[in-house]
C-alpha atoms as an extended CHARMM CRD file, in Angstrom:
* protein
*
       190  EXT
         1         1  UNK       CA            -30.2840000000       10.0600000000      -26.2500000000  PROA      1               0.0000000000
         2         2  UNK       CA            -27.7430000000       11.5490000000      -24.0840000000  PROA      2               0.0000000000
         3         3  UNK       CA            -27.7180000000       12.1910000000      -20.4910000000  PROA      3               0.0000000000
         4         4  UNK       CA            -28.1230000000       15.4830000000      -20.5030000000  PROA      4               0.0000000000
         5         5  UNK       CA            -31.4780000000       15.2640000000      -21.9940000000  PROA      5               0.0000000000
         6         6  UNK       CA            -32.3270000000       13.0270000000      -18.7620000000  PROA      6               0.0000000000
         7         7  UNK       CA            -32.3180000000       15.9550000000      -16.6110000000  PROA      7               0.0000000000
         8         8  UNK       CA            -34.8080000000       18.7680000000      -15.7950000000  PROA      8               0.0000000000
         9         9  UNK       CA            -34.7980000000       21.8490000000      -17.8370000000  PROA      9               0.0000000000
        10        10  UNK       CA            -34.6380000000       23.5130000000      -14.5660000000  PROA      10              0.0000000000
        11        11  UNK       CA            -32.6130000000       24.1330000000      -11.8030000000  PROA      11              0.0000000000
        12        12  UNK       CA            -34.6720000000       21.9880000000       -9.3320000000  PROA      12              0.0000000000
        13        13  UNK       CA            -33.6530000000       18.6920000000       -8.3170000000  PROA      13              0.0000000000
        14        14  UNK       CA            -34.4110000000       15.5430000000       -9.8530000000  PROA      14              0.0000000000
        15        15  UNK       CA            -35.9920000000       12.9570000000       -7.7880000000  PROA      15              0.0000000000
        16        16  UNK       CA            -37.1350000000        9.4230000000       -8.2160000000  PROA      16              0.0000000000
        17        17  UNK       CA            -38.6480000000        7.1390000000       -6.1920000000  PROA      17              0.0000000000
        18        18  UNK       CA            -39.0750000000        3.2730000000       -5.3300000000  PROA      18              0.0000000000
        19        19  UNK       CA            -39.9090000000        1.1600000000       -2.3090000000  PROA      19              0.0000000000
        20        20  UNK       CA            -37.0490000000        2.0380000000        0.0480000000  PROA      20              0.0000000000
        21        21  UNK       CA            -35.1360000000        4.7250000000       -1.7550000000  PROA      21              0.0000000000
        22        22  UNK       CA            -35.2050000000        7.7680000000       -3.0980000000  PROA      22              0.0000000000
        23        23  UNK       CA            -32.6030000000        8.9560000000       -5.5530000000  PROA      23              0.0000000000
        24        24  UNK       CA            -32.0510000000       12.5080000000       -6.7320000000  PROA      24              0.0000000000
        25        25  UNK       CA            -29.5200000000       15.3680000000       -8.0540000000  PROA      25              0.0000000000
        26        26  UNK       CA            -26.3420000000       15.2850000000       -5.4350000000  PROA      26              0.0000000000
        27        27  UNK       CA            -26.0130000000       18.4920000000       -3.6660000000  PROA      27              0.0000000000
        28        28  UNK       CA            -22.7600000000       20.0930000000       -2.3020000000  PROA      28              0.0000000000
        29        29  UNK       CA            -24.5610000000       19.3710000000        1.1670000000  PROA      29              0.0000000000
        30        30  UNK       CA            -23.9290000000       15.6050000000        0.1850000000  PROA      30              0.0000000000
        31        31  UNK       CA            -19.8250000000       16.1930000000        0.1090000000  PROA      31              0.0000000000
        32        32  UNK       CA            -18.6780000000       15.5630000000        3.6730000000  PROA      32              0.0000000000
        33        33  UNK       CA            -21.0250000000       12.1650000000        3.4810000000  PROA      33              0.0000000000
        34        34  UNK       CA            -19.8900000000       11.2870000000       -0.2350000000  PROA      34              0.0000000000
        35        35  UNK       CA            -16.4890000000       11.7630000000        0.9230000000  PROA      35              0.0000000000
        36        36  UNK       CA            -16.2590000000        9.6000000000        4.0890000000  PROA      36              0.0000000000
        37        37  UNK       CA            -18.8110000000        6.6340000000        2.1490000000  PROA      37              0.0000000000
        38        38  UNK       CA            -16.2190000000        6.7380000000       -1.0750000000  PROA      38              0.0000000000
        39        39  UNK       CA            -13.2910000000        7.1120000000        0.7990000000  PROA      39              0.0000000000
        40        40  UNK       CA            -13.2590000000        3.4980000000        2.2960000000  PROA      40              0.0000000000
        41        41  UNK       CA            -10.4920000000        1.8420000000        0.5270000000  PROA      41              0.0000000000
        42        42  UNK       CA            -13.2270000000       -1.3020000000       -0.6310000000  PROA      42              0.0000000000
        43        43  UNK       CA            -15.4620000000        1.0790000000       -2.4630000000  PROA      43              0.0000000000
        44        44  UNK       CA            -11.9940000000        2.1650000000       -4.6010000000  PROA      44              0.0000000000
        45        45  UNK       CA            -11.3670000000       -1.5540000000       -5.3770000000  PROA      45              0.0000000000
        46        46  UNK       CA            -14.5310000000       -2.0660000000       -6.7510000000  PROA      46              0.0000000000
        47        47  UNK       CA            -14.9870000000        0.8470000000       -8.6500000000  PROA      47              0.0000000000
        48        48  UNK       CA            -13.3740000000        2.1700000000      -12.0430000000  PROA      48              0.0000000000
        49        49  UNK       CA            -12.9470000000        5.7970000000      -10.8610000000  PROA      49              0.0000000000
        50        50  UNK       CA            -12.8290000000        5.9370000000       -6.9860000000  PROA      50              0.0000000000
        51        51  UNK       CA             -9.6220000000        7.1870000000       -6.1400000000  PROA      51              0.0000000000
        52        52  UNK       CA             -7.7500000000        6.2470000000       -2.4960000000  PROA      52              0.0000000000
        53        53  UNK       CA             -7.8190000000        7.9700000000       -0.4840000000  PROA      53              0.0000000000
        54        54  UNK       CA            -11.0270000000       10.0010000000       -1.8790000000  PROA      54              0.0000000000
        55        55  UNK       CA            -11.0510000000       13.4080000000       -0.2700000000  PROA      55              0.0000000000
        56        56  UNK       CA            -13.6720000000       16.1560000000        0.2970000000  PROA      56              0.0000000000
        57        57  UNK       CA            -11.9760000000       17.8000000000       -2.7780000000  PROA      57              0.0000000000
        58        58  UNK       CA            -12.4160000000       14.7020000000       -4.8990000000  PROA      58              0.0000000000
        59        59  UNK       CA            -16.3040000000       14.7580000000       -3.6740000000  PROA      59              0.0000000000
        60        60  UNK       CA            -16.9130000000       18.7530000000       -4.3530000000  PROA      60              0.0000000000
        61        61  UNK       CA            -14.9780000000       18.1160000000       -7.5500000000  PROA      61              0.0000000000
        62        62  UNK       CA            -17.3720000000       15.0920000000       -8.6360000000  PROA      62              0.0000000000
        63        63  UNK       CA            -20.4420000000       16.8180000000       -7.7100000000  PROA      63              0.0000000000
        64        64  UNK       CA            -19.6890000000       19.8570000000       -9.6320000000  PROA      64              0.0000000000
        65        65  UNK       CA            -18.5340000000       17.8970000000      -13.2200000000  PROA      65              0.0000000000
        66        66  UNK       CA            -21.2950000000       15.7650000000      -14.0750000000  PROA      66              0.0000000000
        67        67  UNK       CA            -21.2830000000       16.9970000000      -17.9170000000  PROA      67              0.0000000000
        68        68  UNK       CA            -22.3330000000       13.7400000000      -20.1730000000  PROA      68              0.0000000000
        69        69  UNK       CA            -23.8700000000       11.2780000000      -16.8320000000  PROA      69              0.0000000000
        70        70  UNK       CA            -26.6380000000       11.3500000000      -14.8800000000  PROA      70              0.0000000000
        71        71  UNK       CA            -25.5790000000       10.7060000000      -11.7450000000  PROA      71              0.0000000000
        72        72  UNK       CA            -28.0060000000       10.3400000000       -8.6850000000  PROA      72              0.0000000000
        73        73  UNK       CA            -27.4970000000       10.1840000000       -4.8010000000  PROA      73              0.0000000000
        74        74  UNK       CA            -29.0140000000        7.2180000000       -3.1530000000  PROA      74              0.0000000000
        75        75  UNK       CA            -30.8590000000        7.8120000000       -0.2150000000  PROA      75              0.0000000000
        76        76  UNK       CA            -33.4010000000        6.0130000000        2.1890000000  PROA      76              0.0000000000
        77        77  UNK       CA            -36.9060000000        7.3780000000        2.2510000000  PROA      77              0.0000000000
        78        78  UNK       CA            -37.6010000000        9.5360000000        5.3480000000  PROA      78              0.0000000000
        79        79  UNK       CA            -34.1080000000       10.0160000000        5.9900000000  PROA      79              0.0000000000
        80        80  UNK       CA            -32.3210000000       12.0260000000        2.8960000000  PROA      80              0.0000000000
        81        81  UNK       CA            -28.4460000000       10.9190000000        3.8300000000  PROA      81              0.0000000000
        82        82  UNK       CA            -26.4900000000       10.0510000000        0.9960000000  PROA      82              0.0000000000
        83        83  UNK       CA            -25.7090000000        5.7900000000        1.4070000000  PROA      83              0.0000000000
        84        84  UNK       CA            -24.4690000000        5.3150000000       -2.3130000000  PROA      84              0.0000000000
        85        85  UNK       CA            -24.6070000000        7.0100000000       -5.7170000000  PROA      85              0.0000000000
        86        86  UNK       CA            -25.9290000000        5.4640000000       -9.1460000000  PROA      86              0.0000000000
        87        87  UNK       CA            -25.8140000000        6.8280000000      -12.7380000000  PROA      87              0.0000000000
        88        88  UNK       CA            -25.9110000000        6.3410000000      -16.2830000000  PROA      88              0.0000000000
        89        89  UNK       CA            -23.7720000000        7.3770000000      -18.9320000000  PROA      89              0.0000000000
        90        90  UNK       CA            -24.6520000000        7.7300000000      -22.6840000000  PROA      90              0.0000000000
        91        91  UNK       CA            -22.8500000000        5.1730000000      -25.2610000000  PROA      91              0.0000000000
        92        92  UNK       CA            -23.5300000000        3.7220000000      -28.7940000000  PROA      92              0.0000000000
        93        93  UNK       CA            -24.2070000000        6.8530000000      -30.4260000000  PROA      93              0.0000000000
        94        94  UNK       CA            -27.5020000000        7.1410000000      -27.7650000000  PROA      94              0.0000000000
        95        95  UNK       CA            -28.8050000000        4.2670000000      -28.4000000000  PROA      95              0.0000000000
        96        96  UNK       CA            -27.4120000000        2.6490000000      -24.9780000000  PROA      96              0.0000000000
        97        97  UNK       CA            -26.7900000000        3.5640000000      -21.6560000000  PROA      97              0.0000000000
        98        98  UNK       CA            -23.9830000000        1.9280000000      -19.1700000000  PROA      98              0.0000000000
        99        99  UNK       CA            -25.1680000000        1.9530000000      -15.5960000000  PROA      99              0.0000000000
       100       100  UNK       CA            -22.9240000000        2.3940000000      -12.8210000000  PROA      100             0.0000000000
       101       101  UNK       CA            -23.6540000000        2.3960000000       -8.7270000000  PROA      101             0.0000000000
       102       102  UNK       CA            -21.8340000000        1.9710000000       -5.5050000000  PROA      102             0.0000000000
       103       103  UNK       CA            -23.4000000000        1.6040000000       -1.8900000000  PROA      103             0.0000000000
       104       104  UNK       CA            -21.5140000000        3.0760000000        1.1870000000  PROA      104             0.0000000000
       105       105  UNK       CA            -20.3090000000       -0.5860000000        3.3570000000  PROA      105             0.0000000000
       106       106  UNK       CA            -22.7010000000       -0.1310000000        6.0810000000  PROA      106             0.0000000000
       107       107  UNK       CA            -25.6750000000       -0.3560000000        3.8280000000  PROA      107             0.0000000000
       108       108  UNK       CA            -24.1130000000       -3.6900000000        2.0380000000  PROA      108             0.0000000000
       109       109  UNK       CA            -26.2400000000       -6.8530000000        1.7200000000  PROA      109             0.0000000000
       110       110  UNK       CA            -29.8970000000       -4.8450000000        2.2420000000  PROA      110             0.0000000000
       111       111  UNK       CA            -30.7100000000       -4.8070000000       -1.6140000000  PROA      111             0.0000000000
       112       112  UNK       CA            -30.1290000000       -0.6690000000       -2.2430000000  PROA      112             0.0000000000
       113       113  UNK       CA            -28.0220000000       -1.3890000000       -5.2300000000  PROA      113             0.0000000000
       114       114  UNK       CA            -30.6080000000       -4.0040000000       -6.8120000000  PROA      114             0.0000000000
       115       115  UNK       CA            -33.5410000000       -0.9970000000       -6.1350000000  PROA      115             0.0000000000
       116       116  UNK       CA            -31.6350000000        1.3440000000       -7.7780000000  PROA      116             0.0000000000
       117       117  UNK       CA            -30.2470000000       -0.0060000000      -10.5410000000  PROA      117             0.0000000000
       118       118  UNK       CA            -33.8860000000       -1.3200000000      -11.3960000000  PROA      118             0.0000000000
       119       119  UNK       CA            -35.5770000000        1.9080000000      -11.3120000000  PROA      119             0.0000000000
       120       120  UNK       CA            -32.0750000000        3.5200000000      -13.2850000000  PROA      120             0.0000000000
       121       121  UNK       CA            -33.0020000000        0.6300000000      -15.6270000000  PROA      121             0.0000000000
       122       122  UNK       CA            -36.5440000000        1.9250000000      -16.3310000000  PROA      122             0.0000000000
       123       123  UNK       CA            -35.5060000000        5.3790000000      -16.7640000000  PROA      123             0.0000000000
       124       124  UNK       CA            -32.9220000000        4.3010000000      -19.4260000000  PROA      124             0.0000000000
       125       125  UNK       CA            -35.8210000000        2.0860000000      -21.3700000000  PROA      125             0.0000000000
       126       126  UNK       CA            -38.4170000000        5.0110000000      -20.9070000000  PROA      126             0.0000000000
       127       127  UNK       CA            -36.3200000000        7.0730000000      -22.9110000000  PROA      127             0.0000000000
       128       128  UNK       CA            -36.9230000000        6.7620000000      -26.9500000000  PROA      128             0.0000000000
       129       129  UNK       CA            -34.5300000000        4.9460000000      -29.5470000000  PROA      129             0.0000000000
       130       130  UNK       CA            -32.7290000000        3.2110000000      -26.4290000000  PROA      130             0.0000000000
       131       131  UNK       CA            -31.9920000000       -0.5810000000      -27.3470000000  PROA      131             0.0000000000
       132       132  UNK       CA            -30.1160000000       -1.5930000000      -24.4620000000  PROA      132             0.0000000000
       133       133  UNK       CA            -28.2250000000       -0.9740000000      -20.9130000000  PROA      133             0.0000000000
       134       134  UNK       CA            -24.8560000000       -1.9490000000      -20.6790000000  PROA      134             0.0000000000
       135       135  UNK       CA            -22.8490000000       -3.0660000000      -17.0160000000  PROA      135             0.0000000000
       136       136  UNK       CA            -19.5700000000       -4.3390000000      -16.1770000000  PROA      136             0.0000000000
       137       137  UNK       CA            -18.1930000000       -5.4660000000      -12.7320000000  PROA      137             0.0000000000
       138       138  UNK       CA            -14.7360000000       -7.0930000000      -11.6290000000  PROA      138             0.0000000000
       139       139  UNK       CA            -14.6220000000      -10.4720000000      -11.7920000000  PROA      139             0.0000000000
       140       140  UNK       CA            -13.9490000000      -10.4970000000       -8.1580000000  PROA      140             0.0000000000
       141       141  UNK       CA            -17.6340000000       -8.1450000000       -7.2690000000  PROA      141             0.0000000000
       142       142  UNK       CA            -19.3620000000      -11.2570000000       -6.7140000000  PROA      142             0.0000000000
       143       143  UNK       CA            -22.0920000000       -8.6890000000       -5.1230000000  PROA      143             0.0000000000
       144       144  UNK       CA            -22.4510000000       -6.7650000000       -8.1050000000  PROA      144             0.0000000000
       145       145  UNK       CA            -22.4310000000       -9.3090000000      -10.5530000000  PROA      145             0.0000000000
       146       146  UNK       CA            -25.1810000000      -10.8090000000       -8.2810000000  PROA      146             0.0000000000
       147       147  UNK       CA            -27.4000000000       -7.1190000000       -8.8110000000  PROA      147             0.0000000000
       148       148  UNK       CA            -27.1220000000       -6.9740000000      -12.3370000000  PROA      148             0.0000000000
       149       149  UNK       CA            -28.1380000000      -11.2990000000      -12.4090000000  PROA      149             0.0000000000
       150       150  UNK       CA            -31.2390000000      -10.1860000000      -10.8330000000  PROA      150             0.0000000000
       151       151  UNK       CA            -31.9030000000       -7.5480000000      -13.1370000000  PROA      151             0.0000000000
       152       152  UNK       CA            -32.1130000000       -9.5820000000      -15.7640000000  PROA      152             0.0000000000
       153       153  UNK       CA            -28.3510000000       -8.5010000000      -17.3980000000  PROA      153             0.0000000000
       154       154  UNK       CA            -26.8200000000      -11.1270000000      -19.3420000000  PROA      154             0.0000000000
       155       155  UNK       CA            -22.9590000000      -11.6700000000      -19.1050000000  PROA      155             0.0000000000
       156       156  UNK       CA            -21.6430000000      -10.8440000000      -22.8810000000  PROA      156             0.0000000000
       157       157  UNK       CA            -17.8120000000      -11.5260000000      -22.3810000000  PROA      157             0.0000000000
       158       158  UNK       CA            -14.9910000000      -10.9940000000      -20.1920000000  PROA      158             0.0000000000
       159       159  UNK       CA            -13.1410000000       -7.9470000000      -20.6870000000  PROA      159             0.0000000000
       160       160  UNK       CA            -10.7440000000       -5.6110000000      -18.9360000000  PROA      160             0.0000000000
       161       161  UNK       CA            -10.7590000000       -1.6740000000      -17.3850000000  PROA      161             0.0000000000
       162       162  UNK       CA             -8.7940000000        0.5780000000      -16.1160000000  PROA      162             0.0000000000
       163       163  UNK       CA             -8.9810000000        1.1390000000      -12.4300000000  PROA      163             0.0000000000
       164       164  UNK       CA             -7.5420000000        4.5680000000      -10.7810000000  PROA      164             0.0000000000
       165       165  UNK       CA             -7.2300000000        2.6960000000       -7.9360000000  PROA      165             0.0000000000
       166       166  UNK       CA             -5.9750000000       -1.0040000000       -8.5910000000  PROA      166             0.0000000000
       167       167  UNK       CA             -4.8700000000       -0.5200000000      -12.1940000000  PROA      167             0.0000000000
       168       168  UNK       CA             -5.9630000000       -3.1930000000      -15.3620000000  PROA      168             0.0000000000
       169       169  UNK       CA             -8.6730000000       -5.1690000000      -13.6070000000  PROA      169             0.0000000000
       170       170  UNK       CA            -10.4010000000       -8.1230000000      -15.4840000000  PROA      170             0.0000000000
       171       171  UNK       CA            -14.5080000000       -7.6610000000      -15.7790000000  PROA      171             0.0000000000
       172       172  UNK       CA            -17.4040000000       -9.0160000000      -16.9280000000  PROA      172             0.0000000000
       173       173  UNK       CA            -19.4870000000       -7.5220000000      -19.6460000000  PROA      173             0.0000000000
       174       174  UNK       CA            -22.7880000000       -7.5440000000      -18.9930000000  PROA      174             0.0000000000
       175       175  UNK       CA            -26.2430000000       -6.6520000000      -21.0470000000  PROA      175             0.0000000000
       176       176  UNK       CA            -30.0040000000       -6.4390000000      -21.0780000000  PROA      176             0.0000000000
       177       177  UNK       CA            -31.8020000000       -5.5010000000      -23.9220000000  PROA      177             0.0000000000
       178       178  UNK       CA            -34.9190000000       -3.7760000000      -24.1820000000  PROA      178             0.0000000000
       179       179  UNK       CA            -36.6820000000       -6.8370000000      -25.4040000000  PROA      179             0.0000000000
       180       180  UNK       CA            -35.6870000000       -8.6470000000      -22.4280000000  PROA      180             0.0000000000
       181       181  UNK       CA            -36.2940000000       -5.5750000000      -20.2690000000  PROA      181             0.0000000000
       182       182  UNK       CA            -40.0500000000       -5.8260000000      -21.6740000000  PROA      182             0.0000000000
       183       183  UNK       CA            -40.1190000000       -9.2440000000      -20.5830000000  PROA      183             0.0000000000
       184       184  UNK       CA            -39.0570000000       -8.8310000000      -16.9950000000  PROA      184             0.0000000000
       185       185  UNK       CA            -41.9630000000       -6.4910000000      -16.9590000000  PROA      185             0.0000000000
       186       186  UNK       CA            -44.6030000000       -8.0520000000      -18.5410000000  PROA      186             0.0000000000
       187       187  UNK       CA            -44.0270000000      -11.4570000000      -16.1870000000  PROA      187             0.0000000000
       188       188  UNK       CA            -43.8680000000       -9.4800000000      -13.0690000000  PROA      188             0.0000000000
       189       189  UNK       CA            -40.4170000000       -9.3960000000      -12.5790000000  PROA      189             0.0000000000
       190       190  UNK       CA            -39.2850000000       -6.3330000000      -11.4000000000  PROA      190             0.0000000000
């Protein structure tokens, strides 16, 4: 399964919904917003790929190349402004997906990241022949670490990326398999 196959066959936007959020195809209307939320220097340091300082080139740029992810604006229901942006991206031969997010500061500490990642989660486990979701964080995301612990990830090992902006950064690994995923489910859990 790649991502590719995730999308539409269309040109209309994607959209998916839960409680608070809705999450759908970014737009080059969401540049100016995508460029201010990305370009504070903490989103950078948390992130594998944020550069600093992110521009309104960097933004166009990323909304225009999303060949091999599915990548999804967060938004609040009723109010369509971009406040963070989610994805997945194909690995193990398409039998796995890595899931990725970031929420803009302001919207920090009110659970966005945990809703999205959950219903990114489902829409990874919906999808045939996929065995399990894959996550890291840095060691020092104590925030993120604490999203994918209530989505039922399991830490695997510690490991290391490459950050554009902070250079070699030491992670966690993280993991939830489809069994487990099934689980969480069945018992109510998400």
């Amino acid at each position: 399964m790649t991502c590719d196959e995730l999308r539409p066959d269309s040109d209309e936007d994607y959209s998916i919904g839960s409680a608070r959020l809705i999450l759908r195809s970014l737009r080059r209307s969401d540049a100016a917003e995508l460029a201010r939320q990305a370009g504070d220097r903490r989103i950078a340091e948390m992130t594998g790929r944020i550069p600093h300082p992110y521009t309104l080139a960097h933004a166009h740029g990323f909304i225009a190349d999303q060949d091999g992810e599915f990548v999804l604006a967060m938004t609040q229901k009723g109010e369509g402004r971009l406040i963070g942006v989610c994805g997945l991206k194909s690995r193990a031969e398409g039998k796995a997906f890595e899931i990725g997010y970031w929420v803009g500061r302001e919207h920090w500490g009110k659970g966005f990241a945990t809703e999205a990642a959950q219903v990114l989660i489902d829409v990874a486990f919906r999808q045939p022949g996929i065995e399990c979701v894959h996550a890291s964080c840095r060691v020092i995301n104590r925030a993120s670490r604490r999203v994918l612990e209530k989505c039922g990830f399991q830490m695997r090992r510690m490991g290391t990326m490459d950050s554009v902006y902070a250079g070699r950064v030491s992670t966690e690994d993280f993991h939830l398999d489809r069994r487990a995923w099934m689980a969480l489910k069945a018992w109510g859990g998400r």
